[in-house]
C-alpha positions as CSV (number, residue, x, y, z in Angstrom):
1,X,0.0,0.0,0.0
2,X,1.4,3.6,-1.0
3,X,1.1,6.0,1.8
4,X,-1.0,8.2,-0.3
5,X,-3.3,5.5,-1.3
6,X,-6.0,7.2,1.3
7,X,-6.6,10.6,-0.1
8,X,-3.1,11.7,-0.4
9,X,-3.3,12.5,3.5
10,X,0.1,11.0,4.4
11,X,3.2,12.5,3.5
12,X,5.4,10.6,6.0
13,X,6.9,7.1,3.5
14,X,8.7,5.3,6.6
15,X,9.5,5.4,10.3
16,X,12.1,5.8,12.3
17,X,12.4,3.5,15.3
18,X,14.3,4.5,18.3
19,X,14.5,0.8,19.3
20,X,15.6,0.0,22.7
21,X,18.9,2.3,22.8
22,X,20.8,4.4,20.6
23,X,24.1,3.3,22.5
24,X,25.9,1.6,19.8
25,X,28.0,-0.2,23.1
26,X,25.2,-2.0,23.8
27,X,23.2,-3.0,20.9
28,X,25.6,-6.1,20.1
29,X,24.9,-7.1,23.5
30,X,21.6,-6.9,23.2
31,X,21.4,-8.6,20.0
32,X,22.8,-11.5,21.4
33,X,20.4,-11.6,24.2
34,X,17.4,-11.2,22.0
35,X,18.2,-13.5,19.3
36,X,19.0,-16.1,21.9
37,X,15.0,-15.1,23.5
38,X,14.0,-15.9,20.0
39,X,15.5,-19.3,19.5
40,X,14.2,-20.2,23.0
41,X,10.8,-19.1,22.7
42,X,10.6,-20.8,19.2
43,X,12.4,-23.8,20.4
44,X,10.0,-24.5,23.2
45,X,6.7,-23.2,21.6
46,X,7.6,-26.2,18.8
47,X,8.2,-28.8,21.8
48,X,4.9,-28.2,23.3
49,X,3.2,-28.6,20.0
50,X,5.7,-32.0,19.2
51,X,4.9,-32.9,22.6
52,X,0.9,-32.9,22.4
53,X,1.2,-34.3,18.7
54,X,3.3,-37.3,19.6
55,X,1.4,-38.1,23.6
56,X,-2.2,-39.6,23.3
57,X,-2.6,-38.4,26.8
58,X,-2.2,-35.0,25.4
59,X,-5.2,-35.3,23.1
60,X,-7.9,-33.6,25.0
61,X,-9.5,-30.2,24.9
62,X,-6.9,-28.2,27.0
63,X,-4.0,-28.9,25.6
64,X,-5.6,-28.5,21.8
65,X,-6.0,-25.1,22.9
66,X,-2.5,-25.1,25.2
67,X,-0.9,-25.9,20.7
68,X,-2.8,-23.0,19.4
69,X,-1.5,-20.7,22.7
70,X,2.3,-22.0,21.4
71,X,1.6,-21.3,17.6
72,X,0.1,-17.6,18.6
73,X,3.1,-17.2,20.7
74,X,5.2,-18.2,17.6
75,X,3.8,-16.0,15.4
76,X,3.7,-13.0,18.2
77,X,7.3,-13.1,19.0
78,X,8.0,-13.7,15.1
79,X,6.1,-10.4,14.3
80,X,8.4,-8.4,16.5
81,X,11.7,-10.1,17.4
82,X,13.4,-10.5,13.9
83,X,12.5,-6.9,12.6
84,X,14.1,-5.9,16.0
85,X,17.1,-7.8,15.5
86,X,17.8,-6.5,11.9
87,X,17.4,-3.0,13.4
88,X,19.9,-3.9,16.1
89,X,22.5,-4.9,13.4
90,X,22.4,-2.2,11.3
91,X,22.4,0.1,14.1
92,X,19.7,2.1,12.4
93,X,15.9,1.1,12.0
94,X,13.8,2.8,9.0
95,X,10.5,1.3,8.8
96,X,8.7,2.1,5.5
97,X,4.9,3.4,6.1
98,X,3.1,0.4,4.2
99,X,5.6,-2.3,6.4
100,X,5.0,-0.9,10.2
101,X,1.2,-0.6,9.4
102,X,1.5,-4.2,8.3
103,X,2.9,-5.0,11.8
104,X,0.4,-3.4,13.7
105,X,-2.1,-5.2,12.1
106,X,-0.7,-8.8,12.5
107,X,0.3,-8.1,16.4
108,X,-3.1,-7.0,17.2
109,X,-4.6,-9.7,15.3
110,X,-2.2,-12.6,17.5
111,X,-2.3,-10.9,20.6
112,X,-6.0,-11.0,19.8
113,X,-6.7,-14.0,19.5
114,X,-4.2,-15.0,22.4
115,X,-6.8,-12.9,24.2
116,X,-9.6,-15.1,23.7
117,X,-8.3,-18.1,23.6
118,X,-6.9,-17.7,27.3
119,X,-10.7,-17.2,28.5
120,X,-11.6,-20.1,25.9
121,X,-9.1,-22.2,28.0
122,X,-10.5,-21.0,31.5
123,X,-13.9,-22.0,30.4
124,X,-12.6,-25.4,29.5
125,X,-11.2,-25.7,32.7
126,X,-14.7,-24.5,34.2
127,X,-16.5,-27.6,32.6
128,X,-14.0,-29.9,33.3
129,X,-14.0,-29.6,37.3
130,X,-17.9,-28.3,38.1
131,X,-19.2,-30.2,35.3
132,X,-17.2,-33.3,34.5
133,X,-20.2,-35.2,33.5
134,X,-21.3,-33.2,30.5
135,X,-17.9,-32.2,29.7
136,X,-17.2,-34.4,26.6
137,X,-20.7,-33.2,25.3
138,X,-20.1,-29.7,25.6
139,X,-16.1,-29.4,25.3
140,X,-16.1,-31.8,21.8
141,X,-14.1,-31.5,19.0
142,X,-16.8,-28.9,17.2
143,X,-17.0,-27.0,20.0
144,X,-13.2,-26.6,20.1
145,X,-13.5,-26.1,16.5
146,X,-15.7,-23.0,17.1
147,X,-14.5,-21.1,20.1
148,X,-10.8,-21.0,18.0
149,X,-12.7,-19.5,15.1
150,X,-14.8,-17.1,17.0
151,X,-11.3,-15.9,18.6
152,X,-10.2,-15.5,15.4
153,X,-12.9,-13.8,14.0
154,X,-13.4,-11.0,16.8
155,X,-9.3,-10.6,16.9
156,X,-9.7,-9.8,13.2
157,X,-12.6,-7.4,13.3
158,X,-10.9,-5.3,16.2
159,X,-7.3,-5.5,14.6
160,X,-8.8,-4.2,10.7
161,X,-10.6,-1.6,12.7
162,X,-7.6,-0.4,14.7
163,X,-5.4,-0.8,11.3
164,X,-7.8,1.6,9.0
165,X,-8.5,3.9,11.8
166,X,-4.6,4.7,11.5
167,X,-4.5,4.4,7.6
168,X,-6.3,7.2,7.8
169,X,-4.6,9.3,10.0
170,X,-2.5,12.4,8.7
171,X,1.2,11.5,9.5
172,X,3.2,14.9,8.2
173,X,6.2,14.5,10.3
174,X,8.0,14.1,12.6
175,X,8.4,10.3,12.3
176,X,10.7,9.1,14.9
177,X,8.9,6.5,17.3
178,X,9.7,5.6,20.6
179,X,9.5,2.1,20.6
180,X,10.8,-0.6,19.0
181,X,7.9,-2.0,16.9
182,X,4.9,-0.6,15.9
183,X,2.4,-0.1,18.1
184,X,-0.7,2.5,18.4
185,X,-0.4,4.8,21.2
186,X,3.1,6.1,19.6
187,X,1.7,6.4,16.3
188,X,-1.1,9.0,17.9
189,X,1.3,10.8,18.9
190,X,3.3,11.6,15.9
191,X,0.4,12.1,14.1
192,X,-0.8,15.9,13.3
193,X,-4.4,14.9,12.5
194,X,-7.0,14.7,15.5
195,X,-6.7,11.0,17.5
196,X,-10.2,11.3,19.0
197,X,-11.7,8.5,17.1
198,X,-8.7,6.4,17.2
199,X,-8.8,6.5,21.5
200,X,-12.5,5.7,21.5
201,X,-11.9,2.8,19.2
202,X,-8.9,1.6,21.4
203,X,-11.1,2.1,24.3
204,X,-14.1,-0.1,22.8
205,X,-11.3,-2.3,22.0
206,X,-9.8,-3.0,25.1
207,X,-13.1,-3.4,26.6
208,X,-14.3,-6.5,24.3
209,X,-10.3,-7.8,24.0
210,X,-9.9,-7.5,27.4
211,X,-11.9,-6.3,30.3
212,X,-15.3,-8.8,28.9
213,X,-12.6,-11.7,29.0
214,X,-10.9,-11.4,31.9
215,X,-14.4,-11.0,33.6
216,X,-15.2,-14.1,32.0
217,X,-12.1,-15.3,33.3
218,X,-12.8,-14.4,37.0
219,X,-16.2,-15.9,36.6
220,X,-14.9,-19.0,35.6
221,X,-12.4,-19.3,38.3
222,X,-14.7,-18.3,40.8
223,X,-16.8,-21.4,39.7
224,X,-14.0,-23.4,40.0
225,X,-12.4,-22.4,43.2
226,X,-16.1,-23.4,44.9
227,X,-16.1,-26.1,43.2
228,X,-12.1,-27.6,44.2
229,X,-13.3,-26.0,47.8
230,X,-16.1,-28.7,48.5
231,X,-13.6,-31.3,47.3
232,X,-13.0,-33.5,50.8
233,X,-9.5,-35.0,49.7
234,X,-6.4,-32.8,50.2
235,X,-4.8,-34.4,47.2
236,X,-8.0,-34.0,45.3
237,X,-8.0,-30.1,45.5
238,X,-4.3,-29.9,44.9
239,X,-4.5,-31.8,41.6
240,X,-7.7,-29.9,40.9
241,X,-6.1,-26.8,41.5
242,X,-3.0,-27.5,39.4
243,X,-4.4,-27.8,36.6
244,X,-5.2,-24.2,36.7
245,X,-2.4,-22.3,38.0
246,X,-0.3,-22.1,34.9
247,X,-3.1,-21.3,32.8
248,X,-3.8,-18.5,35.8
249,X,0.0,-17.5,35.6
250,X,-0.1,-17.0,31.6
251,X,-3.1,-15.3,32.7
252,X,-1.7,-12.9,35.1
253,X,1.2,-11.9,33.0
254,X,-0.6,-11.4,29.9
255,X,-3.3,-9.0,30.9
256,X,-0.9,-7.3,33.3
257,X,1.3,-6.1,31.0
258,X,-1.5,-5.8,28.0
259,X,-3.6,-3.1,30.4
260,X,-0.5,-1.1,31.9
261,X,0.3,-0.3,28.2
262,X,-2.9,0.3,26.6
263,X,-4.9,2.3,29.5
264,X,-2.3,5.2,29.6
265,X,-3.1,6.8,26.3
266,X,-2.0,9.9,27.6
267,X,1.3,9.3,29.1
268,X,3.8,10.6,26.7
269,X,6.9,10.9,29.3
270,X,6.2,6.5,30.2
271,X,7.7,5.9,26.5
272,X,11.0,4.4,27.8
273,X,8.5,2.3,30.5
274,X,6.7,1.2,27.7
275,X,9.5,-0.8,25.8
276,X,10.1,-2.8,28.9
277,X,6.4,-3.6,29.1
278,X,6.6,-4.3,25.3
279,X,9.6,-6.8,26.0
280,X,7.7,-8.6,28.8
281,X,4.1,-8.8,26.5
282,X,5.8,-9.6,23.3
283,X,9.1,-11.8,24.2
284,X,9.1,-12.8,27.5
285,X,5.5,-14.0,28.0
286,X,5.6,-16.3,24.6
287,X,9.3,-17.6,26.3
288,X,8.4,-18.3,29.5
289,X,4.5,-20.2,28.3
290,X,6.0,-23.6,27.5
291,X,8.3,-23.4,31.2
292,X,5.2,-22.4,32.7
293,X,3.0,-24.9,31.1
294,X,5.5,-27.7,31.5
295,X,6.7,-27.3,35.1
296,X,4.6,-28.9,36.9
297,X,2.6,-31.4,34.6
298,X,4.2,-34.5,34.5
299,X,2.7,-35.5,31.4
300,X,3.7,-33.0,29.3
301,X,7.5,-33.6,31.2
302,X,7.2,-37.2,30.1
303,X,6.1,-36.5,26.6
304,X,9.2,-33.8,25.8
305,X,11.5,-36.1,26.5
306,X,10.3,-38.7,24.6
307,X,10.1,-36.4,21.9
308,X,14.1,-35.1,22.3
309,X,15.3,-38.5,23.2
310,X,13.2,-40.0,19.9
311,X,11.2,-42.5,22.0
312,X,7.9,-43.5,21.0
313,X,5.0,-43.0,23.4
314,X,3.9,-46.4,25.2
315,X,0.7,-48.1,23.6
């Protein structure tokens, strides 16, 4: 897309990225930490997924959506990390217009989805422990089937919005932004056109990306914890319970560091806080799933290391 495909409005061709630092010192140093995050996140994001293809035990609602969490994380760190690492190489990073609004589109969509499919996975998790006996009715494989594509769907929707609400926006310089991808809230402010419109849409966005899901989320869990609570057994409501706390971990992190950056639409001097909340949203949370997810479930342990040491799962 040419910048001036929308009425000639934009006269800014690319961006500038300020990236994480302009001391030249310590971008090698920083490439080598990144690109290692990278290789890590992908590297344990892809032994998850080999883990619940290869493990029968694996084939069950949860971790079906537990894959699509790991591919979303994939593509999420895959949409930032590389075009970070080039910029950290060549010491410079100029973004062309049509290329940063194609980034912003793609990390809203993921992070969408992510979004959704987190309270997707809390509901499961709801069935599963206050009603077990419906749960293979009401959790099958359509059902799966349909709460991915109705994450996908609404991610989409709100991402497009978000994407031609900026399209249209007059950017007429300056184009240096403070961060190092690109995200909305610095694009509003380099741009010399009126961001009214583009808050209230981020506003209506947030609340159906992520204040509806993480009520959602607290309702299920709510369920849940009365439910484990009227369980006699001590083992019983510490198995019961662990098979929610890394789900509620991802949780936590995600929508942490999703709301501290997106409710402070305002806050030009919190730039520089901003990149450290972008690293923990967009590298460290898609690194640190699969340790999360893997630490304390002893099936998923087993099933890794069949699948490094090239075993076969038992019959």
């Amino acid at each position: 897309m040419e910048p001036g495909a929308w009425g000639n409005r934009t006269t800014v061709t690319e961006f500038i990225l300020l990236g994480l630092t302009e001391n030249i010192t310590l971008q090698p140093i920083l490439f080598v930490a990144f690109l290692f995050a990278y290789v890590v996140t992908i590297g344990g994001n892809l032994s998850i997924l080999a883990a619940i293809f290869v493990e029968p035990k694996l084939h069950t609602p949860m971790y079906y959506f537990l894959g699509n969490l790991s591919l979303l994380d994939i593509g999420c760190v895959t949409v930032t990390v590389p075009p970070m690492l080039a910029c950290l190489l060549a010491h410079q990073c100029r973004v062309p217009y049509a290329a940063c609004i194609s980034q912003l589109f793609f990390f809203h969509l993921l992070a969408g989805v992510d979004c959704h499919l987190l309270t997707a996975m809390a509901y499961d998790r709801y069935l599963a422990i206050c009603q077990p006996l419906t749960y293979s009715t009401r959790m099958s494989r359509e059902v799966q089937g349909a709460l991915v594509a109705i994450c996908c769907t609404v991610s989409f929707i709100n991402a497009l919005t978000h994407t031609v609400a900026v399209s249209v926006l007059d950017f007429c310089g300056p184009n240096v932004v403070n961060h190092f991808y690109c995200d909305l809230p610095p694009l509003f402010q380099l741009s010399c056109s009126s961001t009214h419109l583009n808050g209230q849409l981020l506003f209506v966005g947030a609340t159906f990306m992520g204040v509806f899901p993480m009520i959602l989320i607290s309702v299920s869990y709510a369920h849940v914890t009365a439910a484990v609570l009227r369980i006699r057994s001590a083992e019983g409501r510490k198995k019961a319970f662990s098979t929610c706390g890394s789900h509620l971990t991802v949780v936590c992190i995600f929508y942490g560091t999703g709301f501290f950056s997106y409710m402070r639409l305002g806050s030009v001097s919190a730039s520089d806080k901003d990149k450290g909340i972008g690293i923990l949203n967009t590298i460290l949370s898609p690194m640190l799933n699969p340790v999360i997810y893997s630490l304390r479930n002893p099936d998923v342990q087993g099933a890794l290391k069949r699948v490094l040491m090239g075993k076969r799962p038992p019959e």
